[in-house]
C-alpha positions in Angstrom: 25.4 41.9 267.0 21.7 42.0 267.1 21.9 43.7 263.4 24.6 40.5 262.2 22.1 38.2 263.5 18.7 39.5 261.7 20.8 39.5 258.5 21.7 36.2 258.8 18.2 34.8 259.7 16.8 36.7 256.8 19.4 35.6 254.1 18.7 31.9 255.3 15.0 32.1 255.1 15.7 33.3 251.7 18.0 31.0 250.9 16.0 27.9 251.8 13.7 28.2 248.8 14.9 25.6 246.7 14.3 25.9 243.4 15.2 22.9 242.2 12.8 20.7 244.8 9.8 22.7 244.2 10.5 22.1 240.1 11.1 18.5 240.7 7.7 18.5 243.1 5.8 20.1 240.4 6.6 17.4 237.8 6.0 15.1 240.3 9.0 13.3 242.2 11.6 14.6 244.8 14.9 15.4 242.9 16.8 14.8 245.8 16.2 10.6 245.2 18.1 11.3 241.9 21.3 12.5 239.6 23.9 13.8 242.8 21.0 13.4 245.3 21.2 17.9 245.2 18.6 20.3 244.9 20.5 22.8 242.8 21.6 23.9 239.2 23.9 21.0 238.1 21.5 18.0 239.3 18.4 19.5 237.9 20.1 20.6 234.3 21.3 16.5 234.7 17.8 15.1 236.0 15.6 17.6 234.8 16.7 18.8 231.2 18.3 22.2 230.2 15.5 24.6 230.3 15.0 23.4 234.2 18.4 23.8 234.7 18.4 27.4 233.6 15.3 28.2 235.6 16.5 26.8 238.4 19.5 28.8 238.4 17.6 32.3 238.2 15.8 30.9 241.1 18.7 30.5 243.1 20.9 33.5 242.1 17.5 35.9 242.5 16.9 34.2 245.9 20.6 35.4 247.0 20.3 39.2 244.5 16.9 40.0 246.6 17.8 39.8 249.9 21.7 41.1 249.7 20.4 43.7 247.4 17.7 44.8 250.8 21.1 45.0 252.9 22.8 46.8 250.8 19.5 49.4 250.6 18.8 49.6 254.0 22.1 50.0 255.5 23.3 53.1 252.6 23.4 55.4 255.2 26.2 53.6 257.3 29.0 52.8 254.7 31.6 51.6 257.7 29.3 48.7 258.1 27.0 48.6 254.4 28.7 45.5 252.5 29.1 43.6 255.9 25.9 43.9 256.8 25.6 42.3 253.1 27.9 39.3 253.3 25.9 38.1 256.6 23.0 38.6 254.5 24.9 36.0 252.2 26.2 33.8 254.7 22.6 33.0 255.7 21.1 32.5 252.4 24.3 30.0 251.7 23.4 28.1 254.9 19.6 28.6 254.0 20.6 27.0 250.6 22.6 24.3 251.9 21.3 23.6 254.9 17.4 24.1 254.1 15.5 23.1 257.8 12.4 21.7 256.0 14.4 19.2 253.6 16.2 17.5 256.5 18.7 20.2 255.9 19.8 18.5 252.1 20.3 21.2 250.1 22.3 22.3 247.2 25.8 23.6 246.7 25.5 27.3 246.6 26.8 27.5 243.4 24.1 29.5 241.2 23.7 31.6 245.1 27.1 32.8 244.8 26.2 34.5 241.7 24.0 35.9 242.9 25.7 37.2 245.8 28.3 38.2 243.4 25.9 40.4 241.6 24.5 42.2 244.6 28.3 43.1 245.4 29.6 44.2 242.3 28.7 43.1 238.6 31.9 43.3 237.8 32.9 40.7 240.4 30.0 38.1 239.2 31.3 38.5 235.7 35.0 37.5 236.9 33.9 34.6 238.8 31.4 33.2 236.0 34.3 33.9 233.4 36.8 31.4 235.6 33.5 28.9 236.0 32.7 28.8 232.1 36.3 28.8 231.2 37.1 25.3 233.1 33.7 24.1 232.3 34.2 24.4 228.5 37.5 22.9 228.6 36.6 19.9 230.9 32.9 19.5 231.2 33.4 19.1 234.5 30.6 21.4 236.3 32.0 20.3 239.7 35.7 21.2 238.7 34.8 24.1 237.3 32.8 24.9 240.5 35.2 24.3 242.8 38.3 26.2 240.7 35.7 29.5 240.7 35.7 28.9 244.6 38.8 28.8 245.1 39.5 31.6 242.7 37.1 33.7 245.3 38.7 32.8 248.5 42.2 33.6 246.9 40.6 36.9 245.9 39.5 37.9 249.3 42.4 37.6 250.7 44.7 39.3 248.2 42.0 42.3 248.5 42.3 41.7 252.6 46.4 41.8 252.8 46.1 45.2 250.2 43.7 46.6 252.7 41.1 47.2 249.8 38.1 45.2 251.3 34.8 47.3 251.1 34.4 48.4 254.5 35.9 49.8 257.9 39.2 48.1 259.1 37.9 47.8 262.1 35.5 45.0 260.5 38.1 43.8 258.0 39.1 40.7 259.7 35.5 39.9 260.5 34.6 40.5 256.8 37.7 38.5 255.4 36.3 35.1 257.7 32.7 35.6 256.7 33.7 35.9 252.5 36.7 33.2 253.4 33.5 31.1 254.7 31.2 31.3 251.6 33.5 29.7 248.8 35.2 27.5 251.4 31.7 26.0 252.4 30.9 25.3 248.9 34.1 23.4 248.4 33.1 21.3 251.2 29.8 20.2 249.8 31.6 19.2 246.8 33.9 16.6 248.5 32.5 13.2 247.3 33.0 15.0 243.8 36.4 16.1 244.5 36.8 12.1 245.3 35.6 11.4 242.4 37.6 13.7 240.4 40.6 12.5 241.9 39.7 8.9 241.4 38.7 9.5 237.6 35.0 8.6 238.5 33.2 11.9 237.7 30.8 12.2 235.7 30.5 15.4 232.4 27.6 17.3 232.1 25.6 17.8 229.1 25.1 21.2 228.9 22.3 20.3 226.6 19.8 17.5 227.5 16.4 16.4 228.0 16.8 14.9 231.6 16.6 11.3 233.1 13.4 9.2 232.8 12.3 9.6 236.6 9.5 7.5 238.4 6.5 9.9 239.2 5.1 9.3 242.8 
């Protein structure tokens, strides 16, 4: 337990670098006040411009790849427990992400993290999951549709691996690692709620995947 518990402290304090607050701070006004009110991805490309967007992505997904990445290192030598150790790794930086404790615990979605993640897992895995994401988001230009259908596609994934007993660890731990990866997509789905009310109610907004941001007031 005492192992569980350091990798989720670590993955939080790595996940609570937000990317998209510290960019926003450096041009001079707190992106949470704008856009979705989020620090991640989708409200800086929309607040901030494109090339923020992007960077701000690679700052999330590396924040996730480093410390699931350390995990995966340090615990090579005890397969039974290896990608376990991993995904409570991930569960903190998702909460970290979310949930940062120096922003009043707004965060982002855990959207670009889950890439991340993803990648520290398996490449192959990321690659899936971004595949599903960019296929809905081309054909909608929804961003939070397109997040929300990846999610799903994830938590339907770990289960179907779960019930075919092909989960990447121990069966002792499979039940324990089925909840924790359950946890990751179905949180994100949760912070997208007021967009799947808006989806529903025809009031969500496209994305520009291209764009040069919103004309903010610098403070």
């Amino acid at each position: 337990m005492t192992e569980r518990l350091i990798c989720l402290i670590i993955g939080y304090l790595f996940g609570t670098f937000q990317s998209g607050y510290f960019m926003g701070k450096l041009r001079g006004f707190d992106i949470r006040s704008y856009g979705s009110h989020s620090t991640g991805a989708t409200n800086s490309l929309r607040v901030m411009g494109t090339g923020a967007g992007i960077l701000v992505l690679l700052g999330d997904a590396l924040k996730a790849i480093i410390p699931c990445v350390a995990a995966r290192l340090y615990f090579a030598s005890s397969p039974e427990i290896q990608m376990l150790m991993v995904l409570w790794t991930s569960v903190g930086v998702m909460l970290g992400h979310d949930y940062p404790f120096y922003l009043g615990f707004r965060g982002g979605k855990g959207v670009a993290s889950t890439v991340g993640v993803l990648i520290a897992f398996d490449i192959r895995l990321a690659l899936l999951w971004c595949a599903v994401f960019l296929l809905v988001a081309v054909t909608t230009r929804y961003v939070s549709l397109s997040s929300i259908t990846a999610m799903a596609f994830l938590l339907v994934f770990s289960v179907m691996l779960y019930l075919r007993g092909a989960l990447p660890v121990a069966v002792p731990h499979s039940t324990e690692f089925l909840l924790l990866a359950v946890f990751i997509p179905a949180l994100s789905i949760f912070r997208h709620r007021t967009n799947i009310g808006r989806l529903l109610a025809g009031t969500e907004s496209r994305v520009k995947l291209f764009t040069r941001g919103m004309d903010v007031d610098k403070k």
